[in-house]
TORKOL-912726 format. One record per residue (C-alpha): x, y, z. Coordinates in Angstrom, 3 decimals, decimal comma. Layout:
BEGIN
(site (X Y Z))
...
***
This chain:
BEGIN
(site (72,709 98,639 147,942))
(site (76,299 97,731 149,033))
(site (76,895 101,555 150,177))
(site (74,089 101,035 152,673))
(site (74,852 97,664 153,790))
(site (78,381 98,899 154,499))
(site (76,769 101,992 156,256))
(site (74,523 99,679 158,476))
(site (77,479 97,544 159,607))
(site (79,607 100,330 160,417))
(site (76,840 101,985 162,772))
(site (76,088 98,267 164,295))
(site (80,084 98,533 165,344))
(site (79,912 102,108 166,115))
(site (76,563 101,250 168,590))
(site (78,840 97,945 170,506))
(site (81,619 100,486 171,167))
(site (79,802 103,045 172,585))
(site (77,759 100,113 174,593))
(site (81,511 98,344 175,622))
(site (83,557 101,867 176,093))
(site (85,455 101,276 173,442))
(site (86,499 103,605 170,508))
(site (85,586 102,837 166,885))
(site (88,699 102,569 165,481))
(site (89,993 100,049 167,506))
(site (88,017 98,091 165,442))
(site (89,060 96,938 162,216))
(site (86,497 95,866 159,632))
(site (87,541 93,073 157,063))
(site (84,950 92,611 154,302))
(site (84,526 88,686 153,364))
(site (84,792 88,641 149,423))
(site (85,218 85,169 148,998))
(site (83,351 84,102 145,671))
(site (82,466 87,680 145,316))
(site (83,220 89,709 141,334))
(site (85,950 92,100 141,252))
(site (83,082 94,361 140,465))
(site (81,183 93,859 143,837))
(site (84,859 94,517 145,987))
(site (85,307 97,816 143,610))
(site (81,821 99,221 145,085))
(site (82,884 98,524 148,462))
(site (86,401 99,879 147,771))
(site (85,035 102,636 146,181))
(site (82,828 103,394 149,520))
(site (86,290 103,534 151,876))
(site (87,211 100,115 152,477))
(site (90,565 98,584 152,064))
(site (90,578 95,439 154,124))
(site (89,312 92,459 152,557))
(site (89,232 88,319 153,511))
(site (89,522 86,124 151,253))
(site (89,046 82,530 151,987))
(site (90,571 80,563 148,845))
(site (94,091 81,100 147,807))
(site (93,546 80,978 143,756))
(site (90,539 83,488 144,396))
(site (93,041 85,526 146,010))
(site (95,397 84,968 143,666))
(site (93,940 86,404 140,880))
(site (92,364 89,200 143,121))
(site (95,392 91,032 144,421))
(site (97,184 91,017 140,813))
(site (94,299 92,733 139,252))
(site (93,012 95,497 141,984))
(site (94,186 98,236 144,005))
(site (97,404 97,815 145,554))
(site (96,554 99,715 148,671))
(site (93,850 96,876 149,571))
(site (95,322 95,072 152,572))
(site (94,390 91,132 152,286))
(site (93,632 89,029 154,768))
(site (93,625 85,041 154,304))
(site (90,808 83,986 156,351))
(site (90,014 80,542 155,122))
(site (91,676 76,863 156,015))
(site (95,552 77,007 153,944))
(site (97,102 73,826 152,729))
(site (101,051 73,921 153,437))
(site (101,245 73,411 149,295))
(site (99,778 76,559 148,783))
(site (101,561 78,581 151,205))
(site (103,923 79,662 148,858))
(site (100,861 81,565 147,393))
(site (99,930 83,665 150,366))
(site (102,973 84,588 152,319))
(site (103,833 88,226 151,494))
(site (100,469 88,647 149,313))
(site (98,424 87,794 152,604))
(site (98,750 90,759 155,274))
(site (97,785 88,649 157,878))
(site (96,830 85,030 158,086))
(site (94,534 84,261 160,173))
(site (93,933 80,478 160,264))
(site (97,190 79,021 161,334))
(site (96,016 75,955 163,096))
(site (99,378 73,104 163,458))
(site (102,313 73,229 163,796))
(site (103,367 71,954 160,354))
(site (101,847 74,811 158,580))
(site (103,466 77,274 160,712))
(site (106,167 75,581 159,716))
(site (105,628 76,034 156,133))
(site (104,928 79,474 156,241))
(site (107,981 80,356 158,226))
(site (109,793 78,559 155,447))
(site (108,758 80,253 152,842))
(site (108,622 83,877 154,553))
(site (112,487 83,129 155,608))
(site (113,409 82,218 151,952))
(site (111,103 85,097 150,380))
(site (113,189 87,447 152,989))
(site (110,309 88,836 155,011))
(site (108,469 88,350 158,444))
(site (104,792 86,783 157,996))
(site (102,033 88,035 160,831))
(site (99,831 85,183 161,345))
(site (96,879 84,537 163,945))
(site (96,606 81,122 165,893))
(site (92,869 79,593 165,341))
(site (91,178 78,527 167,943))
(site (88,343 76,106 168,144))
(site (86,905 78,110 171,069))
(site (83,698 75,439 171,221))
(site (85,504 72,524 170,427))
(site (83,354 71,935 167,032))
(site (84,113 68,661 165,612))
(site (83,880 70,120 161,856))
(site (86,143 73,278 163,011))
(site (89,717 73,621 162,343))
(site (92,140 74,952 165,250))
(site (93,912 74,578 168,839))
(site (91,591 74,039 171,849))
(site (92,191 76,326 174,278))
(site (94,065 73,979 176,403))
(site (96,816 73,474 174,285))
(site (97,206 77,447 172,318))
(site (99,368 78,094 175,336))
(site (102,003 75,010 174,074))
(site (101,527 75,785 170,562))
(site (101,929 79,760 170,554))
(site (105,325 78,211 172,681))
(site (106,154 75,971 169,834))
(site (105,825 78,765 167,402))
(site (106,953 81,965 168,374))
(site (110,993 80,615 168,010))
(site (110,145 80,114 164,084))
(site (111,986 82,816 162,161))
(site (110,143 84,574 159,404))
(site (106,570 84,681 161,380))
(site (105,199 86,690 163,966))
(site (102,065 85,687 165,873))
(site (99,864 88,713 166,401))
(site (96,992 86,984 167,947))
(site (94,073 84,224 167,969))
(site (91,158 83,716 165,178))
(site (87,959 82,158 165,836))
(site (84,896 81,081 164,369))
(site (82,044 80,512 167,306))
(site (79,478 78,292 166,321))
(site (76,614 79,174 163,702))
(site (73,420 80,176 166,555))
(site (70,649 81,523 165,967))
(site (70,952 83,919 168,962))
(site (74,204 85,966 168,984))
(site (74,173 86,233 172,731))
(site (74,588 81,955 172,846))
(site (78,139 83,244 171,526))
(site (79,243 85,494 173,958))
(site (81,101 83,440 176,039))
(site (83,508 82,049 173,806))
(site (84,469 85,465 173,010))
(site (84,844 86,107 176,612))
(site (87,237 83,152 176,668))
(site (89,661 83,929 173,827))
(site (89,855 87,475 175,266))
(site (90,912 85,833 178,288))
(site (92,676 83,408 176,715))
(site (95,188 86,280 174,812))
(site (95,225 88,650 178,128))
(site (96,592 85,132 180,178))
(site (99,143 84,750 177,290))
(site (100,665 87,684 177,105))
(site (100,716 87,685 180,687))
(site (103,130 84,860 180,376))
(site (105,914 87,031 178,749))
(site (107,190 84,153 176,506))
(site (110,108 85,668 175,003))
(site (108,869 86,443 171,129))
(site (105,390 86,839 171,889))
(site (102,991 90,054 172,356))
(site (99,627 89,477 170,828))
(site (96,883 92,201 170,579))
(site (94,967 90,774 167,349))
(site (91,594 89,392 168,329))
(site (89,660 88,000 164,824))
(site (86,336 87,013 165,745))
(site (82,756 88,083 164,892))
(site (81,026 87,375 161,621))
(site (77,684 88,865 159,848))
(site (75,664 86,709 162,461))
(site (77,255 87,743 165,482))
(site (79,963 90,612 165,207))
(site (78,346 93,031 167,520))
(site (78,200 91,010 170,616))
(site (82,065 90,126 169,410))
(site (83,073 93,355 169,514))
(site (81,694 94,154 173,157))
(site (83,859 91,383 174,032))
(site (86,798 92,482 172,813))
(site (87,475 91,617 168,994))
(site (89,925 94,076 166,969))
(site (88,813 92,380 163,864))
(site (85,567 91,313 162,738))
(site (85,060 89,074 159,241))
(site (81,797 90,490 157,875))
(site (80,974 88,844 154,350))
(site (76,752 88,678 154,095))
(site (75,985 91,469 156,006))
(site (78,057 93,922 153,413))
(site (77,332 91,569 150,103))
(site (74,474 89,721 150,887))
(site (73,917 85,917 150,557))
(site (76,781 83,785 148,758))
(site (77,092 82,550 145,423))
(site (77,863 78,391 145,331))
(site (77,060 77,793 142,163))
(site (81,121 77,864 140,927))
***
């Protein structure tokens, strides 16, 4: 069942490339594990895949010391500055660095564990009230802010549009952080060149990629509904 969900994902990404003129590998596929067995992530693994998100730091935890070592992890969830110290250097990328505090913290950490930390800014695109992240207005100030920490380097924005029932209703918010990250970099703040754009999840990854995303979060759509009884 997994092996065909995977396949049907895949093809959905392959399709939005070939509809945006874009080439299939550009596009990096991280599969959402969160509250998912080691059993489940073994399937998937054993079908090709080697980039997974997880979304809570204990989960992940206990995930990277017992599988694969060539799985590339991907902390995708809200971090706490106490549990940094968890996910720097297990964490490939962070996605969900969202004040300036917990950049902070993770430069910290990454200077004193004697390695550099890539990290994406979130974004709160819509401006969600129950969303973490920047607004648009002020990512320009904060990737500013950042980019002199030692220990870090910011790769690129995260976002997580609003849950729609149409994809399309979504589109332009992905328009906007692409814009958002071209305007940026056209900036050349000393420190800075970002070309990571995490965005797109199981309801609306296709249209994300047509606009641009280099990394789409996929949990659902590849494992089917979550378990929230633990």
């Amino acid at each position: 069942m997994l092996k065909d969900n995977l396949i049907e994902v895949e093809e959905h990404i392959k399709k939005a490339c070939e509809k945006s003129g874009r080439n299939p590998e550009d596009v990096c596929l991280v599969a959402v594990s969160k509250t998912k067995p080691k059993e489940m992530l073994m399937e998937v693994y054993d079908c090709g895949i080697r980039q997974f998100g997880e979304n809570y730091v204990q989960e992940m935890v206990d995930k990277t010391d017992t599988l694969p070592k060539d799985i590339t992890w991907h902390m995708i969830g809200h971090l706490q500055r106490n549990k940094v110290k968890y996910v720097v250097g297990r964490a490939a990328l962070i996605h969900s660095v969202d004040s300036e505090r917990l950049a902070v913290a993770i430069s910290d950490d990454a200077v004193k564990k004697g390695l550099v930390q890539d990290i994406l800014i979130e974004v709160n695109v819509a401006g969600e009230e129950n969303k973490f992240g920047v607004t648009c207005d002020e990512a320009e100030e904060f990737v500013k802010k950042i980019a002199v920490l030692p220990g870090i380097r910011i790769r690129g924005f995260m976002t997580s549009a609003p849950f729609v029932e149409n994809p399309e209703d979504n589109r332009k918010y992905f328009r906007e952080l692409k814009q958002l990250l071209v305007d940026i970099n056209n900036k050349n703040i000393d420190n800075v060149y970002m070309n990571v754009l995490s965005m797109g999840m199981t309801n609306d990854y296709t249209v994300a990629v047509e606009e641009g995303a280099t990394h789409v979060r996929v949990g659902t759509a590849i494992f089917g509904a979550r378990d929230y009884s633990h």
